[in-house]
N, C-alpha and C positions, 0 to 999 in steps of 0.2 A: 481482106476481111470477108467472114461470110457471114452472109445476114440468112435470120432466123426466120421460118414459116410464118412466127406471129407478127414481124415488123412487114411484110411481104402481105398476108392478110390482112393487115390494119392497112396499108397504103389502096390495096386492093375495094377495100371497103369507100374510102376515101373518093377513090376513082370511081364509082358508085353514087357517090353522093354529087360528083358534080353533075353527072351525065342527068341525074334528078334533079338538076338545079336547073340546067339548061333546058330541061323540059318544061318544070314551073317558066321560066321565063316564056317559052313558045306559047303556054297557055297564059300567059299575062297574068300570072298571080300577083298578088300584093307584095310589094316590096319588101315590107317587114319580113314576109316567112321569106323572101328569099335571102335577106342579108341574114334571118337567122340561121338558116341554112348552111348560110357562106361563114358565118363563125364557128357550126361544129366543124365542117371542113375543117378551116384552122386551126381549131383546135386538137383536131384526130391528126396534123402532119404535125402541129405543136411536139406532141408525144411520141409522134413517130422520131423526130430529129433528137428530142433528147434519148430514148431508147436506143439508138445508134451513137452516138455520142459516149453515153456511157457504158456500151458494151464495148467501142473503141477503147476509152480509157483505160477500161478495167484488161482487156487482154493488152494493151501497150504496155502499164505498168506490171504485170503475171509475165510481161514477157523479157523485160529489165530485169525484176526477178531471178527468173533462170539464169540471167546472166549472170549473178551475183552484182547487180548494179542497183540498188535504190536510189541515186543521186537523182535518177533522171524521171523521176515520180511527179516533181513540182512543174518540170518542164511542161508535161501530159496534160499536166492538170491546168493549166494556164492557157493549152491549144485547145483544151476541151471545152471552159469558158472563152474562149475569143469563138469558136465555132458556134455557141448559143447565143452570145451575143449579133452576134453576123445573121444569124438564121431571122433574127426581128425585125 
């Protein structure tokens, strides 16, 4: 699979924001800004994992498709939720 400039810049960002957390830490900032900190992290890989997730999905089943196979559309769709499930 190849992943897209913007799932690559949003991870990028991410990686950003902890190097910024681990700073607040050195400076002993208040815990609050940093767990809040620590939830947009999670929440920016939140987004990142389903935007890979269902750009999988969507080229798996485009790629049955071509096959001339839809049978295996529900299969996709069942690893794609067992994968967001997994990811929490």
């Amino acid at each position: 699979m190849e992943y897209s400039n913007e799932i690559k810049n949003r991870l990028k960002r991410a990686e950003g924001q902890v190097r910024g957390i681990l700073r607040m830490m050195d400076e002993s900032k208040h815990c609050k800004d940093v767990v809040s900190q620590l939830s947009a992290v999670r929440n920016a890989l939140d987004k990142a994992i389903a935007q890979i997730v269902a750009m999988n999905l969507q080229q798996c089943i485009l790629e049955e498709q071509a096959k001339g196979k839809d049978s295996g559309s529900d299969k996709f769709v069942e690893e794609a939720i067992e994968l967001l499930v997994k990811s929490r």
